[in-house]
VOGU-3710 file (C-alpha; in Angstrom, 3 decimals, decimal comma):
1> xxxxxxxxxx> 83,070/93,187/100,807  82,030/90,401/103,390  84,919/88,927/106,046  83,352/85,870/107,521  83,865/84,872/110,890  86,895/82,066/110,898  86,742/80,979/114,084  88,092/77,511/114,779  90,286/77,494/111,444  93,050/79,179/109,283
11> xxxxxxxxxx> 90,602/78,817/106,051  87,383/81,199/105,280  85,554/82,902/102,538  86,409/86,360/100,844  84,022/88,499/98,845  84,577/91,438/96,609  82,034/93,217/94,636  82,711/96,144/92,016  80,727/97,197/89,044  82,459/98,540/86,516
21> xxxxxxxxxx> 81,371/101,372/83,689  81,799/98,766/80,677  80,027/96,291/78,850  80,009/93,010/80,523  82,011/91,403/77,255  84,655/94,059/77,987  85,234/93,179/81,338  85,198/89,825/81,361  87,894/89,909/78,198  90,204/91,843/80,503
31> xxxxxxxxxx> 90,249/88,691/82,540  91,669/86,653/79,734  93,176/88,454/77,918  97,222/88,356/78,547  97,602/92,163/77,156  94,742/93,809/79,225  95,509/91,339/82,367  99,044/92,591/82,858  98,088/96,420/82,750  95,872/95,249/86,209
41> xxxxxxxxxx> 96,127/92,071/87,629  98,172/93,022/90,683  98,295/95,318/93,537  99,733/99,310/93,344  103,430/98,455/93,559  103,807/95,360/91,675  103,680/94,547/88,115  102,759/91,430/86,444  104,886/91,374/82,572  103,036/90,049/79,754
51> xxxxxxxxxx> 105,565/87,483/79,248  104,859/85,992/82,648  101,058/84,980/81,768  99,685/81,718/80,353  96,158/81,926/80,039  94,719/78,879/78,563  90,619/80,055/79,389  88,748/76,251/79,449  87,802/73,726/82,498  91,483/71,916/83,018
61> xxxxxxxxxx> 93,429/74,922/81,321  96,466/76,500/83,208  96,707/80,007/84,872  99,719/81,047/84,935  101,493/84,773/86,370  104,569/85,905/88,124  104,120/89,072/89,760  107,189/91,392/90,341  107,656/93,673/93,227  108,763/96,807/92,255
71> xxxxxxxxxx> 110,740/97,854/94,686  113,490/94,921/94,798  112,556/92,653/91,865  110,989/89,788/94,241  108,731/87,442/92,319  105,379/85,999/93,125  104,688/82,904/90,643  101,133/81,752/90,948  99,600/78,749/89,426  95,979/77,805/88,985
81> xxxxxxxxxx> 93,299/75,831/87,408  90,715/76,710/85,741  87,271/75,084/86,868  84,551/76,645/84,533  84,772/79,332/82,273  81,862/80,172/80,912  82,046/83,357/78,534  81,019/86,376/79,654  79,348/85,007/82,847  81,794/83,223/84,783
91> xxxxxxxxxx> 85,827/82,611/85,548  86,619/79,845/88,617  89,948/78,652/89,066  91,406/77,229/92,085  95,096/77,896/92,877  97,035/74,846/92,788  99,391/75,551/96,053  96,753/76,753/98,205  93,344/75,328/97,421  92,136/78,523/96,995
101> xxxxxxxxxx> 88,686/78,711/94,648  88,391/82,015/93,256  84,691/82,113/91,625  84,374/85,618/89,351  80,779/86,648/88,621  80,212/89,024/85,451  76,334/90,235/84,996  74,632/93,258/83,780  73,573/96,145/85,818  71,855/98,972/83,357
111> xxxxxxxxxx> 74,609/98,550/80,908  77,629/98,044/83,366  79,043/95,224/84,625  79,066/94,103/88,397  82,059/91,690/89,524  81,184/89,796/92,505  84,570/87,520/93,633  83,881/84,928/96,000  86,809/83,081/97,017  86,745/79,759/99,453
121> xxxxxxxxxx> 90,073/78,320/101,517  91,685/81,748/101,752  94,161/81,954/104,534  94,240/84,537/106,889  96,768/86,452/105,655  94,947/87,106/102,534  91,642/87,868/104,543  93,282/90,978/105,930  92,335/94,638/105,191  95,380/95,211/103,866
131> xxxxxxxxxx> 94,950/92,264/101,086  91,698/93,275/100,765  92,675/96,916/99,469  95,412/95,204/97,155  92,829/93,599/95,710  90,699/96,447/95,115  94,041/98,524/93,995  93,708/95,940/90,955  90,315/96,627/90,547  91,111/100,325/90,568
141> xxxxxxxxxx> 93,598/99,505/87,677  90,814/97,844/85,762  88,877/100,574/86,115  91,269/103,108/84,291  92,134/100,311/81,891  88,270/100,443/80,782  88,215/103,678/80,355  90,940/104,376/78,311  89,296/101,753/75,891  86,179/103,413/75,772
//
């Protein structure tokens, strides 16, 4: 994980890596994929309903999710892009509120896959250690979601 300095703005860069104990194919399907996306695409104490997803995976598709606190029901719609997707090396969307640019890496590392996610225009408040670790919390969910399909 790298937090760049953001001196002088609100905006700066965000990178996660993970490798994961599957086959590149299988991980970058979980990313688009509406089934396999809901079972991890948001933080320990949230869920994200399969309903709630439009995934349309091409340059100019949409991105669609609303994630659901679980606590009280609150809803988090998102809605993004998609820049490239190029299958099973690379995902970039930008989020169309924010101008965030999520860029998702897939390559293979002796037969597992490593994820680096390199994001550009991320505010603060999603630069923080604590969305940092709900980011990984997802990751964690992938993870187990491999697994159990291995």
């Amino acid at each position: 994980m790298t937090l760049p300095s953001t001196a002088g703005t609100d905006l700066g860069e965000l990178t996660v890596t993970r490798v994961f104990n599957a086959p590149r194919e299988q991980v970058f399907k979980a990313f688009i994929e509406p089934e396999q996306l809901s079972r991890f695409w948001s933080p320990v104490g949230t869920s994200l309903p399969v309903d709630r997803i439009t995934i349309d995976a091409r340059p100019g598709g949409a991105f669609e999710t609303v994630m659901v606190a679980d606590a009280d029901g609150t809803e988090y719609p998102m809605s993004a892009t998609y820049l490239d997707v190029v299958e099973p090396e690379k995902i970039a969307f930008t989020v169309n509120a924010t101008g965030l640019v999520s860029t998702m890496t897939f390559s293979d590392v002796d037969g597992r896959t490593e994820l680096v996610v390199h994001q550009t225009n991320v505010s603060a408040q999603f630069r923080t250690p604590e969305a940092v670790a709900g980011l990984n919390s997802s990751f964690d969910r992938l993870t187990e979601l491999l697994a159990q399909s291995a």
